[in-house]
C-alpha positions in Angstrom: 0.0 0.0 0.0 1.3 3.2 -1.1 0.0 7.0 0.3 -0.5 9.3 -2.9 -2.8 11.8 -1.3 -3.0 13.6 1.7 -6.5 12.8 2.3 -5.3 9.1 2.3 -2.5 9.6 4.9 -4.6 11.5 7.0 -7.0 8.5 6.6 -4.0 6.1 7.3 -2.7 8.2 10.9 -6.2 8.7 11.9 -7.1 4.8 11.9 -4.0 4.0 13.3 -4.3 6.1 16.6 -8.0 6.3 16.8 -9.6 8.1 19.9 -5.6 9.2 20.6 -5.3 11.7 17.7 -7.5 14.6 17.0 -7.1 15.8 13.3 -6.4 19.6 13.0 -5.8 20.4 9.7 -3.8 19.7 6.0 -1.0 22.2 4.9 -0.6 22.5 1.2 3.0 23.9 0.2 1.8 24.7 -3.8 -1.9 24.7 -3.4 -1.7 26.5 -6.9 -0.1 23.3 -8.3 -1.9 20.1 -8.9 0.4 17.7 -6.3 -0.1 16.3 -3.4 3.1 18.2 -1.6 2.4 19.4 1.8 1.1 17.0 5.9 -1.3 16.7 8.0 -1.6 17.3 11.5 -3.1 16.2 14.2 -3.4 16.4 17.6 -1.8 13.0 19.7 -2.6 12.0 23.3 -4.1 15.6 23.5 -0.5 17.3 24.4 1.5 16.9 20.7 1.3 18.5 17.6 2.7 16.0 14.8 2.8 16.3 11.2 2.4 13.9 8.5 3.3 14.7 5.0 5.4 13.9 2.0 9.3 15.1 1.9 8.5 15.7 -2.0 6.2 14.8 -5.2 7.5 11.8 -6.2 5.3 10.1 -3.1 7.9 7.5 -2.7 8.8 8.3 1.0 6.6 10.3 3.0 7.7 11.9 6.8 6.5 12.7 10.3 7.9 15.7 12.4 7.0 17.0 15.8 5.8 20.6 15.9 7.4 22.2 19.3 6.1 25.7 18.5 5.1 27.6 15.8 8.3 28.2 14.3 9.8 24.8 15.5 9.7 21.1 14.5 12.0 18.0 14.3 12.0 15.1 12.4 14.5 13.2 14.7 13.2 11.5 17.5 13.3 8.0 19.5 16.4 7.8 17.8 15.7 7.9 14.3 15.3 10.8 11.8 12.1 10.3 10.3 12.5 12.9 7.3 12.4 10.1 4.3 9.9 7.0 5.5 9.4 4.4 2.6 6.5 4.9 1.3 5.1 1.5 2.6 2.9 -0.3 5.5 5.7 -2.1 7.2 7.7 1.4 7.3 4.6 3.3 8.4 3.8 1.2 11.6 7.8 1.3 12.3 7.1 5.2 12.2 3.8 5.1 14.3 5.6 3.0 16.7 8.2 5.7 17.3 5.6 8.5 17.5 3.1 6.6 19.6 6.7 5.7 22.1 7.5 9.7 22.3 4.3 10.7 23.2 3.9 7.8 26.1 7.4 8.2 27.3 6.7 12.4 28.3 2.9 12.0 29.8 2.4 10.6 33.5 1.5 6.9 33.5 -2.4 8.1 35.2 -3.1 10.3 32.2 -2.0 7.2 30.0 -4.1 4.9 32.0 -7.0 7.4 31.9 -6.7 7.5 28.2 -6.0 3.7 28.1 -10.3 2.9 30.1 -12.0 5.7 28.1 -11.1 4.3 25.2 -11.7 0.9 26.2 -15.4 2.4 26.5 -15.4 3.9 23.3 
């Protein structure tokens, strides 16, 4: 399975963390163009602000960063720089994994467990 649209990817992150992620909205870069260049972002654990998006137009990597602030993000994190992801399921969880393992590692194990029995109810 390859991601050739944003629309798909946000499908793709959104299923993948469920009740955890909160969309908030899809950055173009050349909305004037007809590609798919630009990421997603959502909301995770209700504390991080992640994007998900593709590096360029050929679609055969895509990315995830952190957003710390407005005016800063990183793609390097739990040890791996997540800039060019192959553009493939196996790759994709990989990349969840690391995401999902920054967010648990900085929250306090009640919020998690909180988080964990409402959406147990869900």
């Amino acid at each position: 399975m390859k991601i050739q649209k944003l629309f798909d990817y946000r499908e793709v992150v959104g299923d993948h963390f469920g009740p955890k992620a909160r969309y908030i909205d899809t950055v173009r870069y050349g909305p004037e163009r007809d590609q798919e260049d630009g990421h997603v972002r959502f909301l995770l654990y209700e504390t991080f602000i992640f994007g998900f998006g593709f590096p360029g137009a050929q679609y055969s990597s895509v990315s995830c960063f952190f957003q710390a602030s407005d005016s800063v993000s990183m793609t390097e994190f739990s040890g791996r720089d997540h800039t060019f992801i192959e553009n493939n399921l196996d790759a994709l969880k990989e990349a969840f994994f690391d995401v999902d393992t920054f967010c648990r590692l900085r929250l306090p194990e009640k919020f998690l467990s909180d988080l964990d029995s409402r959406a147990r109810i869900i």
